[in-house]
C-alpha positions in Angstrom: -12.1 -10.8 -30.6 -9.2 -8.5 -29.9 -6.5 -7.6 -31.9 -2.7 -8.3 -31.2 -1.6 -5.3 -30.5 -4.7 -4.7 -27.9 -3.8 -8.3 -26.3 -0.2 -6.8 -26.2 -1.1 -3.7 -24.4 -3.1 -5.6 -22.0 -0.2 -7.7 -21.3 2.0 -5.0 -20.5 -0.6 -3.2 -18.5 -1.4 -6.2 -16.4 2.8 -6.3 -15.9 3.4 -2.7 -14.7 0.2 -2.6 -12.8 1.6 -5.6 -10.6 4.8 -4.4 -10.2 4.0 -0.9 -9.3 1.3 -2.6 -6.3 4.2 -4.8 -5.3 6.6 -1.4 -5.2 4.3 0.4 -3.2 3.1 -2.5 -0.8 7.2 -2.8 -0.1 7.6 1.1 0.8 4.4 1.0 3.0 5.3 -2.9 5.1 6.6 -1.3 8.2 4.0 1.4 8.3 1.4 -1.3 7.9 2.6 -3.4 10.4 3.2 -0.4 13.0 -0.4 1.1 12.3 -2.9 -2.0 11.6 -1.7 -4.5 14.3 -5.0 -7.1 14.9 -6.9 -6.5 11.4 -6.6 -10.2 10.8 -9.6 -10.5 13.8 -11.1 -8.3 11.5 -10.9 -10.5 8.6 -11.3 -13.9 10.4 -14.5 -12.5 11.7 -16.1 -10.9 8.7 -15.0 -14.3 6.8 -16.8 -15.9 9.9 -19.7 -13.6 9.4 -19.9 -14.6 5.7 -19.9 -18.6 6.6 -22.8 -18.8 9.0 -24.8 -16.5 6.3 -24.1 -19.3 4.1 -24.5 -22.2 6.4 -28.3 -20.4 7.3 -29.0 -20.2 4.2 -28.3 -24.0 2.9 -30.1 -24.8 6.4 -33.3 -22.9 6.0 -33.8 -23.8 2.1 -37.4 -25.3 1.7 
């Protein structure tokens, strides 16, 4: 399906992509923290949203 030096190259891609998120998610922590204070609610409440979609639609299912 793919060759070795494509599976290679997708290795090492996959590699550097992580760590350059995980450098730039360490620079940005404090700025996150001071600026987006409460977006778990956010989250909890989409994920919320998201669960009674699903638990209408297993109830109303002919």
């Amino acid at each position: 399906m793919f060759s070795e030096n494509q599976l290679i190259f997708a290795v090492l891609f996959a590699i550097a992509f992580v760590a350059i998120i995980i450098v730039s998610y360490r620079k940005d922590k404090k700025l996150h923290k001071k600026h987006y204070k409460g977006t778990i609610w956010v989250l909890l409440g989409f994920l919320a949203f998201i669960g009674l979609l699903l638990l209408l639609k297993s109830l109303l299912r002919f």
